[in-house]
C-alpha positions in Angstrom: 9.4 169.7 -4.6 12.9 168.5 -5.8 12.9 165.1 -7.4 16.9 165.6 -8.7 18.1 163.3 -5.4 15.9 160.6 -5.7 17.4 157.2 -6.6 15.8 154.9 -8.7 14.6 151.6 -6.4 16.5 148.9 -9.3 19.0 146.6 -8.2 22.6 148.2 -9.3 23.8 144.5 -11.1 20.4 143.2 -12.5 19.0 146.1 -13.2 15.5 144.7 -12.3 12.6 147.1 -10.1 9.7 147.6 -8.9 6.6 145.5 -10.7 3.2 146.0 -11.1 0.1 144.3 -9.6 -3.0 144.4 -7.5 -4.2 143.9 -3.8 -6.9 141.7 -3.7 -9.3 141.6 -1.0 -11.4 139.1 1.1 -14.4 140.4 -0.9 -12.4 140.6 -4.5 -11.9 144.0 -4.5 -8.9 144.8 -6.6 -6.3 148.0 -5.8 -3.1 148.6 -7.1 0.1 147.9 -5.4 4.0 148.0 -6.3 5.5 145.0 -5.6 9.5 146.5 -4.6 12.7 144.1 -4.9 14.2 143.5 -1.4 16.8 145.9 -1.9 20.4 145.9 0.4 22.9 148.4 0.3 26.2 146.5 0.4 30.0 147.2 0.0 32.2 144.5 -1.8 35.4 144.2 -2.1 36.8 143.8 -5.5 40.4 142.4 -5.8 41.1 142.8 -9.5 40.5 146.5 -9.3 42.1 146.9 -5.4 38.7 148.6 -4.3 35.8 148.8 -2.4 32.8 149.3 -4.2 28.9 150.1 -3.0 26.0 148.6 -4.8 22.2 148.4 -4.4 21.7 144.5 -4.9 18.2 142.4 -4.4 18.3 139.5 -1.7 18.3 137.3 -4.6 21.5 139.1 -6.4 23.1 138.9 -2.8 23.1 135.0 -3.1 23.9 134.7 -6.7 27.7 136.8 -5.5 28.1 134.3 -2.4 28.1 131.3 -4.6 29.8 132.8 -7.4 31.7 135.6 -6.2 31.8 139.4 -7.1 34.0 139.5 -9.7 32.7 137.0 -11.7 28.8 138.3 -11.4 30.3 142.0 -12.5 31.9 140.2 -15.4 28.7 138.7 -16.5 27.0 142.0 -15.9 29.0 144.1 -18.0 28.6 140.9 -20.7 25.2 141.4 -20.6 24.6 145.4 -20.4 22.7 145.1 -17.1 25.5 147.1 -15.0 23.9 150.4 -13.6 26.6 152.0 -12.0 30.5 152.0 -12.7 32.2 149.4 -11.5 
């Protein structure tokens, strides 16, 4: 089995994944369960740099770009060391 092609499930900007927790049933039974981000492939466009650029971003990161806009959430990315892919 080749595991060399599989991407990580982490937003691209945030950085954040997958977390940890349990299923709980009508009779309390407990079983684990991964709790994924709502992950969207997108394609922005970013004027400063005259490109298009693909990113993996959460529903949530999604929002935060419409109200502020791409450039500036990359900028505060790249402040804060959270930036998983070059952009």
């Amino acid at each position: 089995m080749s595991f060399h092609n599989i991407m990580a499930r982490k937003d691209d900007i945030t950085g954040k994944g997958a977390l940890n927790g349990y299923r709980s049933s009508k009779s309390n039974n407990k079983t684990k369960h991964k709790f994924q981000q709502n992950l969207q492939k997108k394609r922005f466009y970013v004027p400063e740099e005259d490109k298009w650029v693909t990113l993996k971003v959460s529903a949530k990161t999604l929002r935060t770009i419409n109200k502020k806009g791409i450039s500036a959430v990359l900028k505060e990315a790249r402040k804060k060391g959270t930036l998983l892919k070059d952009v």
